[in-house]
C-alpha positions in Angstrom: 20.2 -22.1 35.7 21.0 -22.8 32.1 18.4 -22.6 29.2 17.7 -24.6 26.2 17.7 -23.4 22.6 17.5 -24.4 19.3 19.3 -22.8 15.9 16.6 -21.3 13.9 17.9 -23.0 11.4 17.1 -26.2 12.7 13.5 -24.9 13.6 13.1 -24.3 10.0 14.5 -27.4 8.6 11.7 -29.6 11.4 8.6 -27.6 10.1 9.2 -27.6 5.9 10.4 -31.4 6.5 7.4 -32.5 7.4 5.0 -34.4 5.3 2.1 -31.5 5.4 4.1 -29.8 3.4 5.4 -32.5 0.7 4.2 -31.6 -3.0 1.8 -34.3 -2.7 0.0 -33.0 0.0 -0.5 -29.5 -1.9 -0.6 -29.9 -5.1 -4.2 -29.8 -5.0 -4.4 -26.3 -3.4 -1.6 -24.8 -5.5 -3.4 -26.1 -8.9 0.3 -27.2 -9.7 1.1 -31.3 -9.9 3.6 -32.5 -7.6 6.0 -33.6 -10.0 6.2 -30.1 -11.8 6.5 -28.7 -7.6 9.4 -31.2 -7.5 11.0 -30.3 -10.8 11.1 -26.4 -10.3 12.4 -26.8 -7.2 15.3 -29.0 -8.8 15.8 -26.3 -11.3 15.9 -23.8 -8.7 18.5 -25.5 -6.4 20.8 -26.3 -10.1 20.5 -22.8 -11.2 21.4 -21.4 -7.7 24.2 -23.4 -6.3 25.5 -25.6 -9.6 25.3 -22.6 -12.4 26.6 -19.8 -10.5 27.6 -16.4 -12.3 30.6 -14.8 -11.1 32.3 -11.2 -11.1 35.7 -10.3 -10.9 34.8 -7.2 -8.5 36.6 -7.6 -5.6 34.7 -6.4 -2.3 35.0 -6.6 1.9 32.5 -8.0 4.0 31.3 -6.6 8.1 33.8 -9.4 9.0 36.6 -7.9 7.3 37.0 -10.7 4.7 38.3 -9.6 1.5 36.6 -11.5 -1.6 38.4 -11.6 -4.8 35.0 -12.1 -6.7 31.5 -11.5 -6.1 29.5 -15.1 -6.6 25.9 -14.8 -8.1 22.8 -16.6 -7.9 20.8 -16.4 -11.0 17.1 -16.9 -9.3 15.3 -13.6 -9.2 11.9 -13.8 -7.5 9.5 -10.9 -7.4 6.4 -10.2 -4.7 4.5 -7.1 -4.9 0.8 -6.4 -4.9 -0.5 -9.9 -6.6 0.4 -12.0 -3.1 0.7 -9.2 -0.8 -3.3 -7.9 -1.0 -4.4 -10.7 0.3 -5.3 -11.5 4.1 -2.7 -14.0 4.1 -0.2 -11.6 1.9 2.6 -11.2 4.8 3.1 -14.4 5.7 3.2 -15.8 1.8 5.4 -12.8 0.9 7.6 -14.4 4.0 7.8 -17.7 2.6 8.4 -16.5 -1.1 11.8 -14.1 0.8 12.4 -17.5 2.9 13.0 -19.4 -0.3 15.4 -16.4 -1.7 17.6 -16.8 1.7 17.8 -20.0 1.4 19.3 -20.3 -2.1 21.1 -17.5 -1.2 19.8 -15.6 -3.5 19.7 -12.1 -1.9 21.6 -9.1 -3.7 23.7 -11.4 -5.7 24.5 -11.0 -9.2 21.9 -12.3 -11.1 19.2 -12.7 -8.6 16.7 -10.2 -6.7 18.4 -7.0 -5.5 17.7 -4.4 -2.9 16.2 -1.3 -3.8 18.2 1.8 -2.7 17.7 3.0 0.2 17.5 -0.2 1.2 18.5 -3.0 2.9 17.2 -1.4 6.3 18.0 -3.4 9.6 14.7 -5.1 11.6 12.9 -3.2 13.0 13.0 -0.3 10.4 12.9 3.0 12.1 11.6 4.7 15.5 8.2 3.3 16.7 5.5 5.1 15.7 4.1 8.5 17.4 0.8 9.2 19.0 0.7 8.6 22.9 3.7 11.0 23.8 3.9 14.3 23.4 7.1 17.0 23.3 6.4 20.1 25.7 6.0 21.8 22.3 2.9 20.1 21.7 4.7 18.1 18.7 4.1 14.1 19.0 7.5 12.4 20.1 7.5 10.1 16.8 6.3 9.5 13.4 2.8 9.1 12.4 3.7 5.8 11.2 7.0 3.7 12.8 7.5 0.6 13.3 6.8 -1.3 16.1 9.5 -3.3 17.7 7.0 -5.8 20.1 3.2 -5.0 22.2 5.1 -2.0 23.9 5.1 0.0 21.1 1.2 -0.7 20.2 -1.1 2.8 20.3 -3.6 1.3 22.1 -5.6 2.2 25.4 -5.3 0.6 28.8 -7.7 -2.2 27.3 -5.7 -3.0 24.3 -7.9 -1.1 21.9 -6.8 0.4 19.0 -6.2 4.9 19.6 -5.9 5.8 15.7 -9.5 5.7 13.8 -7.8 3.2 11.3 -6.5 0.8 14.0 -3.0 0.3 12.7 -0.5 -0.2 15.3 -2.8 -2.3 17.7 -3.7 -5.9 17.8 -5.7 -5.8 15.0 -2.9 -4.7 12.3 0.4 -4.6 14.4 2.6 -3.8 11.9 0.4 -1.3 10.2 3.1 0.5 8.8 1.4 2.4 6.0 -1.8 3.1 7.6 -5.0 1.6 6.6 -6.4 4.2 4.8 -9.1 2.0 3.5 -11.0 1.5 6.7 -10.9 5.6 8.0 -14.9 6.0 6.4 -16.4 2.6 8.0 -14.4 3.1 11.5 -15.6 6.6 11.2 -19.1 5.9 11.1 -19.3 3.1 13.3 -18.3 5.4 16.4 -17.9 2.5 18.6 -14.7 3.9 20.1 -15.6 7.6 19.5 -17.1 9.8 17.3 -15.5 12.3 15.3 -16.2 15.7 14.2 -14.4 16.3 10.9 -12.8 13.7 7.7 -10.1 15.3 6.1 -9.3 13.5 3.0 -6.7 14.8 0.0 -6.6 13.5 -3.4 -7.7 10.3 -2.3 -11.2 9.5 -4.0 -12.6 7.3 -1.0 -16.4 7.4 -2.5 -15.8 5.6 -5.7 -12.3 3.5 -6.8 -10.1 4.0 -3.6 -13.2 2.6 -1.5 -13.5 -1.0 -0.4 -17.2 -0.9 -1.9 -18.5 2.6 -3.4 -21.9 1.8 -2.2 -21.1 1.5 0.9 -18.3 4.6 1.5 -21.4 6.6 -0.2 -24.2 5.3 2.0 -21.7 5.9 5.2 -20.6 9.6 3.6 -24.4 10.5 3.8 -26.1 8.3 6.6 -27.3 10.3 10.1 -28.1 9.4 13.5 -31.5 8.9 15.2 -31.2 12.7 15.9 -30.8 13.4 12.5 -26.8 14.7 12.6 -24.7 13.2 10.0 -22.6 10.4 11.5 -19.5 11.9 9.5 -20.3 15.5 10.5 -18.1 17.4 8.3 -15.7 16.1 5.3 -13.3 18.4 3.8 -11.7 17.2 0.7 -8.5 18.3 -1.7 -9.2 17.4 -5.2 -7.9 18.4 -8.4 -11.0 17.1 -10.4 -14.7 16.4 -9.8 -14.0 12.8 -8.8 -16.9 10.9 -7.3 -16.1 12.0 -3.7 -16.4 15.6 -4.2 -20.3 16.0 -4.1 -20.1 14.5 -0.8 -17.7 17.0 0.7 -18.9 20.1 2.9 -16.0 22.3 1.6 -13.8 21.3 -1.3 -10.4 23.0 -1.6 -9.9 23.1 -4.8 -5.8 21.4 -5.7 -3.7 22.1 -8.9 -2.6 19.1 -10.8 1.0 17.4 -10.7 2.2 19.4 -13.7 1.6 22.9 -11.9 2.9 22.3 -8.7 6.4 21.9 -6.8 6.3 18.0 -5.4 9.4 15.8 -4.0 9.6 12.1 -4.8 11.6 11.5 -1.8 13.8 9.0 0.0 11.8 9.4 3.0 9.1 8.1 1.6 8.8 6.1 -1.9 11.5 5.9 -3.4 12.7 5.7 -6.8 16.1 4.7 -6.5 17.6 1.2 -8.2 19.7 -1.7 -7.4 23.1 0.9 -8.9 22.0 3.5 -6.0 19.9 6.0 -4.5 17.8 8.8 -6.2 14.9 11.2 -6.0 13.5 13.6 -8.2 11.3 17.1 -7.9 8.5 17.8 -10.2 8.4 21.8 -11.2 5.5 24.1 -12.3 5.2 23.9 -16.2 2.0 25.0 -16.3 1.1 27.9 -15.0 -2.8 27.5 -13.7 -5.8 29.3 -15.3 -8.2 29.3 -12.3 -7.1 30.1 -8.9 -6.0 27.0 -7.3 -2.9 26.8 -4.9 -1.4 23.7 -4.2 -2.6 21.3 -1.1 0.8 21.3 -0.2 1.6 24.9 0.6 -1.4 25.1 2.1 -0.9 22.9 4.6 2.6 24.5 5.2 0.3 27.9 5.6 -2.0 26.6 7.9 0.5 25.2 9.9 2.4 28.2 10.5 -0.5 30.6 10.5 -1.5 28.1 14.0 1.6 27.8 15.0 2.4 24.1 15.1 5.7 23.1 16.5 8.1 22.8 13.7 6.1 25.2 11.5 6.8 28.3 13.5 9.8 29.7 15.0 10.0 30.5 18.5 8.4 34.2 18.1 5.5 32.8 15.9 6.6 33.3 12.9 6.1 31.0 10.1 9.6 28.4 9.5 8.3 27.9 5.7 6.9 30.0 2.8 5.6 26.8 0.8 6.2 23.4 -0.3 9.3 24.3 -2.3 11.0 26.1 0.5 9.8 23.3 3.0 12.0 20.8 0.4 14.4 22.6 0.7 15.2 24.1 4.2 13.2 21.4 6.3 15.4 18.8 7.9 14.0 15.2 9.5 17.4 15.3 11.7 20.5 17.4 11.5 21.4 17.1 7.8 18.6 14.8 6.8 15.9 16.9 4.5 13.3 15.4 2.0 15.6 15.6 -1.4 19.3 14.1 -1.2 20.7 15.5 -3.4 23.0 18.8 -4.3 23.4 19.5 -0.3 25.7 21.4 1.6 27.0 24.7 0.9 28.3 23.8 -2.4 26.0 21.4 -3.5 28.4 18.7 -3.3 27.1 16.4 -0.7 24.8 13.8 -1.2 22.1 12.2 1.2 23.4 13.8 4.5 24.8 17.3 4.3 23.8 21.6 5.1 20.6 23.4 3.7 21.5 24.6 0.1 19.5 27.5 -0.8 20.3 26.6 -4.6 19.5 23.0 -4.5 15.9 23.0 -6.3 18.1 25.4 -9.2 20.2 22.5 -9.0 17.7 20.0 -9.4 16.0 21.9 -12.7 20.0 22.1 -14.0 20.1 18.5 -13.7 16.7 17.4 -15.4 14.9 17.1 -12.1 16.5 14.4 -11.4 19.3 13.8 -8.5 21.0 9.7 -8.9 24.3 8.7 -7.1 25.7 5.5 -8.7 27.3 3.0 -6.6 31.0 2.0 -7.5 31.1 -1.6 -8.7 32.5 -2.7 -5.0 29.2 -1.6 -3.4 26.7 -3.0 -5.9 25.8 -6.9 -4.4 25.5 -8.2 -0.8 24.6 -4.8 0.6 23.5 -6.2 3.8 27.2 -7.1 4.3 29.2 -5.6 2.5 31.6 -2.9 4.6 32.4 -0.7 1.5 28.2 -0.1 1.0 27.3 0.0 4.5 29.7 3.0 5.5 28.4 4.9 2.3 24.6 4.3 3.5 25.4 5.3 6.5 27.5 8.6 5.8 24.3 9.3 3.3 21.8 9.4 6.7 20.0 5.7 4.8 20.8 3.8 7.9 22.5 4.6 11.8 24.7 2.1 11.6 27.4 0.5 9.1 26.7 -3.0 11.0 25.8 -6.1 9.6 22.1 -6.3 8.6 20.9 -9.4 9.5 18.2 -11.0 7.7 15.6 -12.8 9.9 14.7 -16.3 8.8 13.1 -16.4 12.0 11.1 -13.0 13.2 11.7 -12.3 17.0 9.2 -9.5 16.8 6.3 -11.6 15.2 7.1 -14.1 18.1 6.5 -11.2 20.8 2.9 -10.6 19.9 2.4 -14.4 20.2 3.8 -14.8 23.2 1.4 -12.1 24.3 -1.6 -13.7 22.6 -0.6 -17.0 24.6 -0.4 -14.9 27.8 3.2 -14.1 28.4 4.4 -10.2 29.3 2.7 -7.1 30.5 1.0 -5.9 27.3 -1.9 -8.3 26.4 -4.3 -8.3 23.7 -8.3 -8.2 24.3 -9.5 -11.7 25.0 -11.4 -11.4 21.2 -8.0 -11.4 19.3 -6.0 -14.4 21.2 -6.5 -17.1 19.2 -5.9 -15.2 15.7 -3.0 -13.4 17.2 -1.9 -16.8 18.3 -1.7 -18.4 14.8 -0.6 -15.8 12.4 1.9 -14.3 14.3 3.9 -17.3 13.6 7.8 -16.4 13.5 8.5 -19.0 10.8 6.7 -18.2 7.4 3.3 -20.1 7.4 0.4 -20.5 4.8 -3.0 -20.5 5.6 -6.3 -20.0 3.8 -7.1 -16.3 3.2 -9.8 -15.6 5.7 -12.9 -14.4 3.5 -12.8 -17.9 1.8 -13.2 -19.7 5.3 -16.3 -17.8 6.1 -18.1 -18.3 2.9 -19.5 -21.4 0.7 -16.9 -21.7 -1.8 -19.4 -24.0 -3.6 -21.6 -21.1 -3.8 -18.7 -18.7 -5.1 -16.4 -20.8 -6.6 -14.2 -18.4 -8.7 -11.2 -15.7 -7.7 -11.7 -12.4 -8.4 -8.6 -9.6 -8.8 -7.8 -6.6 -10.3 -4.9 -5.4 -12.2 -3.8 -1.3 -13.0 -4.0 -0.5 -16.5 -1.0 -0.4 -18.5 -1.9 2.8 -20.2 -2.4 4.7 -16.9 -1.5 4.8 -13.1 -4.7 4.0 -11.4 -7.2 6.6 -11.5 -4.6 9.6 -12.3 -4.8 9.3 -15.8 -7.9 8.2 -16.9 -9.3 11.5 -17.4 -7.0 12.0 -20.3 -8.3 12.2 -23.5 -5.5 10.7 -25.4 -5.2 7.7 -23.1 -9.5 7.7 -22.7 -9.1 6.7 -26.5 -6.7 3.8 -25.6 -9.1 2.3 -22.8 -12.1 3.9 -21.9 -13.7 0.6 -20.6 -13.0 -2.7 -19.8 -14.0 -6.3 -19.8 -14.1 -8.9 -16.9 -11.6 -11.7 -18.4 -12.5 -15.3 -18.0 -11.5 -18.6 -18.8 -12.3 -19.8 -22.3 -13.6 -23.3 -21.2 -14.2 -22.1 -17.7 -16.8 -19.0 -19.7 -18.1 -22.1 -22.4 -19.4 -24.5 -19.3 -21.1 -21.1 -18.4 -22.9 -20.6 -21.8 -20.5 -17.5 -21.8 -19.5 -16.0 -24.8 -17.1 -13.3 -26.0 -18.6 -9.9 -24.9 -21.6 -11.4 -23.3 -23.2 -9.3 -20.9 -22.8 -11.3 -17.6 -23.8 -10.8 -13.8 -20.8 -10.9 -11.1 -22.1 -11.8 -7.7 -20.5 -12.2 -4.1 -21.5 -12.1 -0.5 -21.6 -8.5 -1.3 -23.5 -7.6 -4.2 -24.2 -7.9 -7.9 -22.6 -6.1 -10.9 -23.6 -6.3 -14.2 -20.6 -6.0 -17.1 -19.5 -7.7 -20.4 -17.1 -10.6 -20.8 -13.7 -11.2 -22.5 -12.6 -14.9 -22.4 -8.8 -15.5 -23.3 -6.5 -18.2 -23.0 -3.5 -18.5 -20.4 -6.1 -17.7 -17.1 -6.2 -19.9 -14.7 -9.5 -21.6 -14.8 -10.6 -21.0 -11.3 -10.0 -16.7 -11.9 -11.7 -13.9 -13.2 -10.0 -10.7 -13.7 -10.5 -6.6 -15.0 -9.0 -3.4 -15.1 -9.6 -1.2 -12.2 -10.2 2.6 -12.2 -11.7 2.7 -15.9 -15.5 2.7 -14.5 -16.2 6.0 -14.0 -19.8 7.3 -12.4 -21.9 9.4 -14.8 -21.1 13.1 -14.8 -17.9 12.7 -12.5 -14.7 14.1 -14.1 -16.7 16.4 -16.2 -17.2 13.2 -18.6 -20.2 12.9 -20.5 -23.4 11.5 -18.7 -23.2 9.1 -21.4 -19.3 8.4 -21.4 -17.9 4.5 -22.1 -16.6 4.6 -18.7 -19.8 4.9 -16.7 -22.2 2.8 -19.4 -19.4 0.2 -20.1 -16.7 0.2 -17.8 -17.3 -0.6 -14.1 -15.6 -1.3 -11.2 -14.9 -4.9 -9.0 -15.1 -3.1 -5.7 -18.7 -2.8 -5.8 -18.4 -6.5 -4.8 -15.9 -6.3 -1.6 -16.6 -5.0 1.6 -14.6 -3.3 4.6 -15.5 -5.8 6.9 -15.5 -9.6 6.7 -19.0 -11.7 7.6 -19.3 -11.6 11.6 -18.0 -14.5 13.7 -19.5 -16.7 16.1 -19.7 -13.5 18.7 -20.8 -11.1 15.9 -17.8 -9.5 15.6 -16.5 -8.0 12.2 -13.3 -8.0 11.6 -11.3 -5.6 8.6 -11.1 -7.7 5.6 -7.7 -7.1 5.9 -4.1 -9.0 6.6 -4.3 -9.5 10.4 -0.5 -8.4 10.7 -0.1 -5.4 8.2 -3.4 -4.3 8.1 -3.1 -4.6 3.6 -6.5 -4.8 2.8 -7.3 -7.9 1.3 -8.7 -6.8 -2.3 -7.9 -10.2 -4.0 -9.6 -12.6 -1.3 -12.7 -11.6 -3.4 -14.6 -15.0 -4.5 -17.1 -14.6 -6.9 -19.9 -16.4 -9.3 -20.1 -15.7 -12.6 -23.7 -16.1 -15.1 -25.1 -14.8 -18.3 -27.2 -12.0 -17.7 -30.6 -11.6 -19.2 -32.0 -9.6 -22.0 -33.5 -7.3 -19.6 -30.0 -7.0 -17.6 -27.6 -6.3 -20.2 -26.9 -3.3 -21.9 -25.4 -1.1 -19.1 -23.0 -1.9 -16.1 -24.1 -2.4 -12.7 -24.7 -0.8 -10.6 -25.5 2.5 -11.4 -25.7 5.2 -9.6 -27.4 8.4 -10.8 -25.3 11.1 -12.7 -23.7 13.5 -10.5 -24.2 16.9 -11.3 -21.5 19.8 -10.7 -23.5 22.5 -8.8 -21.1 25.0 -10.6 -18.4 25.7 -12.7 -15.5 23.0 -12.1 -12.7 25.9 -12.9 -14.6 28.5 -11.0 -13.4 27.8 -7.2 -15.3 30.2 -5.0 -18.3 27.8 -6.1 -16.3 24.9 -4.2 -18.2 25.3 -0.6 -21.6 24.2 -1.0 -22.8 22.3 1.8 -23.0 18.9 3.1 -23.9 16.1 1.0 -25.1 17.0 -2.1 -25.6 13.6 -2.6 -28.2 13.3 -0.6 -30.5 15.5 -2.7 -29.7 13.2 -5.9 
C-alpha cells in the first residue's frame, strides 16, 4: 500500500506563506514597522543571491563535483545567549538558522561559518548514559548525549524524569548540557527522592549562578518537620569565599586557574575557528602559598583510590597520577584523548593518533597552544565538502566523511510529538501532552515566552536582561583589584523617555519589582535602548564580606544582582503544577523572560541595594585550609 508525502520544502513554503506571518501581522510584537520588516528582507535576499563574493579556490563536494570557485553569501547572522535564554530560545534560534539555509548562507565566504570541530551530523553523538550499566560498574554512555527520539529519554516506567535536574525526559528532552540551575530546588523538593549529599565545584549556586539567591539560600538551610536538613550534606570546591561557601559542610579548598594544569579541550568547549581546530592547556605559573591541590587531581585520586572503572587497572591500581597525566594518557576511544594535538609517537599527528608522553612539553614549546590550519580547499561548505570531511574524520571530529545534512525540518523534534499526540511505545505523562504537542514543532515556530503568558503584563510591563561585563568573564574576575577599579558596581540602564515618564532620573535610586520580589538599585538612562527594556551588568553585586571584600565594599552597598527577581520555577498552572522556568526543549533556563516594573524609590529606600543580606563572616583564615570543615550551614547562625 503506498504512502503519501510531502517535500519539506513545500511544508515550509505553506506555513511562512501564510498571512499570520505577513509583516503586518507582526510588526506590532517585533516593535519593528512592516515596511522596515519588508525592506531588510529585500536587502537580505539582494545581498545574498544578486551581490555574491566569489573565490577562485577550487574544491570537491560528497557528490564528487568539482567547483572551479567557491560562491559566497555575504549575510552573517549571529545567535548566542541574547535569544537562546529564553523559554522560547530553541525554536527562535531555529528560525534565525532557517533564514541562513535559506539564503544559503551557511559556511560561505562572507556569511556565518562553522566553528571547528564542527559541522557535526544530527543527532550529535551517542545517547546519553544513566540506565545501562557495563559489568564493570561503568555507565554504558555519556553523562550527557544526545537523544535521537523518546527511546533514549532517562526516565522511569511512568515517564518521569531519573537525573535530579530532569534533562533528558519530557520536561527538557534535549537537555544536552544539563540544567545545572534547577539541582538545589529539585533537591529540596524530594518529590521523586531525597538525596543524601550536593556536590557542587566552582560553581557559586547561593549567590550569582542561582536562579534567585534568596531562594538557593533559604533551600541550602531549610529542614524537615523532623528537624534534618532537606539538603543533608553539601560539599563544595571553591577557590575563594564566594557566597556559597558558608553554606557547605566541608569545603575543599581549589587552587586558582593560574596554579593548576587545565585542558581547554575539543571534547568539550572548544576554542577552535572557522580556519580549523585548536585547544590549548593552561600550566602552573604560580606556585601556591597555602596548601591547596587542584579539584581536578583530586577527583582523579579519589577515583582510583575507589577503584572506579576506567580509573583503576585491573589489579587496583590507580590508571592516572593527576589531571596532567589524565590529559595526556586518557583516551575517549582508541586514539581520541582530551588535547589534539602533538600525538603519536612523534608528536606529529593531529586530533586522532598514540599516547605521547612528551605532548604537554610540547604544548609549553608551542605557547600552550596547539592550532591546525585548514588548507584553502577545506575552508567553506564544510558540511559538503569531500576534501574537509575526510580530514574531520581522520582527526576522530566526526565517524563519517558523509554528507552532513542540514535539517530544515527536524525528524527528532517530530518524534516526541508524535508521542505527545499518542503515537509509539514511549509516552509522556498525561501533564506534559499538550506542551510537548506544540513546541516540539519540527518546522521553526514562535511563540510567547511562557513567564509573560502567566503574568499581567500591564502590571509588569518592562523586559528585564542581563549582560557579562566587558572587563571580566562572569564572576571569575571580579575579585580582581585592578579590574574592581574599572567596575566595582553597576547601574540598571533604562530608557531616557521610558525613565522621564517615570519621574526617573540619572542615578536615581529606583525599586525593581516582579512576581518575585523587590530590589532596590540606582539608575542609568541612555539612548539607543529599546523603550520597553531594562538592563545591568551581572556578577558585580557582591554580598558583604564574601570574597574577603570589605563589609563596606561598592559591590555589596552599590552593585546588586537581577536574579534576586527570577525564580526556578514558573507560577503554577491550572493543576498547581510548577514547571522550570526553563526552554521546554533544552532545558536553557529562561533568564531573560524576566518582566519587570520599574519606580522611584523613596528617601527612606535609597541609599543601599536591595536586598541585603547580612555580612558573611569567614570562621577562619581564608588561606589556612585545615579551618575549611566547619559544619553545616553556618548560615543559619547569621
Amino acid at each position: 500500500m503506498g504512502r503519501a508525502a510531502r517535500p519539506a520544502f513545500a511544508l515550509l513554503a505553506a506555513r511562512y506563506s501564510d498571512a499570520a506571518y505577513a509583516p503586518e501581522a507582526v510588526a506590532a510584537r517585533c516593535g519593528v514597522p512592516a515596511a522596515t520588516i519588508r525592506r531588510l528582507a529585500a536587502e537580505l535576499a539582494e545581498i545574498a543571491f544578486n551581490q555574491p563574493v566569489t573565490l577562485n579556490v577550487p574544491w570537491t563536494d560528497t557528490s564528487g563535483r568539482r567547483h572551479e570557485t567557491m560562491l559566497g553569501r555575504p549575510v552573517a547572522i549571529h545567535a548566542m545567549r541574547g535569544i537562546s535564554a529564553h523559554s522560547n530560545g530553541f525554536q527562535t534560534c531555529r528560525a534565525v538558522h532557517m533564514l541562513q539555509m535559506l539564503l544559503g548562507a551557511v559556511d560561505t565566504p562572507g556569511s556565518w561559518r562553522y566553528k571547528s570541530p564542527y559541522p557535526k551530523p544530527i543527532p550529535a553523538g551517542p545517547a546519553p548514559g544513566g540506565k545501562a550499566f557495563l559489568e564493570n560498574g561503568a555507565l554504558a554512555g555519556l553523562p550527557l548525549g544526545f537523544p535521537a527520539g523518546p527511546q533514549d529519554f532517562l526516565v522511569d516506567d511512568n515517564g518521569e524524569a531519573l537525573r535530579l535536574d530532569r534533562a533528558f525526559s519530557w520536561e527538557a528532552p534535549l537537555g544536552v548540557h544539563g540544567m545545572m540551575h534547577m539541582s538545589i530546588a529539585e533537591a529540596h523538593k524530594q518529590d521523586r527522592y531525597p538525596i543524601d549529599t550536593l556536590m557542587v565545584y566552582m560553581a557559586n549556586v547561593a549567590w550569582n549562578s542561582a536562579m534567585n539567591p534568596g531562594e538557593a539560600m533559604r533551600m541550602l538551610t531549610d529542614k524537615n518537620a523532623d528537624g534534618s536538613y532537606r539538603i543533608p550534606f553539601f560539599i563544595l570546591a571553591d577557590a575563594f569565599f564566594s557566597e556559597t561557601v558558608p553554606y557547605a559542610d566541608i569545603v575543599l579548598p581549589d587552587t586558582t586557574y593560574l596554579e593548576r594544569y587545565d585542558c581547554i579541550s575539543l571534547l568539550d568547549r572548544p576554542i577552535g575557528s572557522a580556519h580549523g581546530p585548536a585547544d590549548a592547556i593552561r600550566i602552573p605559573v604560580l606556585k601556591p602559598d597555602r596548601d591547596v591541590r587542584p579539584f581536578q587531581d583530586v577527583l582523579i585520586d579519589i577515583a582510583g583510590r575507589l577503584k572506579l572503572p576506567n580509573f583503576a587497572d585491573e589489579g587496583g591500581a590507580p590508571l592516572y597520577a593527576s589531571y596532567a597525566d589524565y590529559m595526556v594518557r586518557h583516551q575517549r576511544k582508541p586514539g581520541i584523548g582530551p588535547l589534539a594535538g602533538f600525538r603519536g609517537a612523534d608528536g606529529q599527528a593531529i586530533g586522532k593518533g598514540e599516547v605521547n608522553g612528551d605532548q604537554l612539553k610540547r604544548y609549553i614549546e608551542n605557547g600552550s597552544f596547539w592550532r591546525h590550519h585548514l588548507p584553502d580547499e577545506q575552508l567553506y561548505f564544510k558540511h559538503s565538502n569531500q576534501a574537509y570531511l575526510s580530514t574531520a574524520k581522520a582527526m576522530g571530529l566526526i565517524d563519517k566523511d558523509e554528507q552532513i545534512t542540514l535539517h530544515l525540518y527536524c525528524e527528532i523534534l517530530q518524534t516526541f510529538r508524535l508521542a505527545a499526540q499518542g503515537h509509539g511505545a514511549h509516552q509522556p505523562p498525561e501533564r506534559l501532552r499538550a506542551r510537548l504537542e506544540a513546541v516540539m514543532d519540527p518546522l521553526p515556530i514562535w511563540y510567547e515566552p511562557i513567564e509573560a503568558t502567566m503574568v499581567n503584563r500591564q502590571e509588569y510591563p518592562l523586559h528585564a536582561l542581563t549582560q557579562r561585563p566587558m572587563a571580566m568573564y562572569h564572576s571569575w574576575g571580579s575579585q580582581n583589584a585592578w579590574l574592581r577599579q574599572i567596575m566595582s558596581e553597576n547601574r540598571l540602564y533604562m530608557n531616557r523617555e521610558t525613565a522621564g515618564a517615570l519621574g526617573i532620573a540619572d542615578e536615581d535610586w529606583v525599586v525593581v519589582e516582579s512576581r518575585n520580589g523587590a530590589l532596590t538599585c540606582q539608575a542609568r538612562l541612555m539612548e539607543g535602548l529599546n523603550p520597553n527594556s531594562v538592563w545591568t551588568w551581572n556578577a558585580i553585586g557582591k554580598r558583604s564580606g564574601a570574597w574577603t571584600l570589605d563589609q563596606k565594599a561598592p559591590e555589596s552597598e552599590r552593585g546588586f544582582l537581577l536574579n534576586h527577581l527570577i525564580s526556578e520555577y514558573l507560577p503554577a498552572d491550572e493543576s498547581g503544577h510548577r514547571a522550570s522556568n526553563s526552554d521546554p526543549v533544552t532545558g536553557q533556563a529562561a533568564w531573560f523572560d524576566l518582566t519587570v516594573r520599574v519606580r522611584k524609590a523613596s528617601a527612606a529606600e535609597a541609599g543601599q541595594t536591595a536586598p541585603h543580606p547580612g555580612t558573611v563572616h569567614a570562621p577562619f583564615a581564608v588561606h589556612n585550609p585545615e579551618n575549611l570543615r566547619y559544619g553545616a550551614k553556618m548560615e543559619a547562625a547569621e
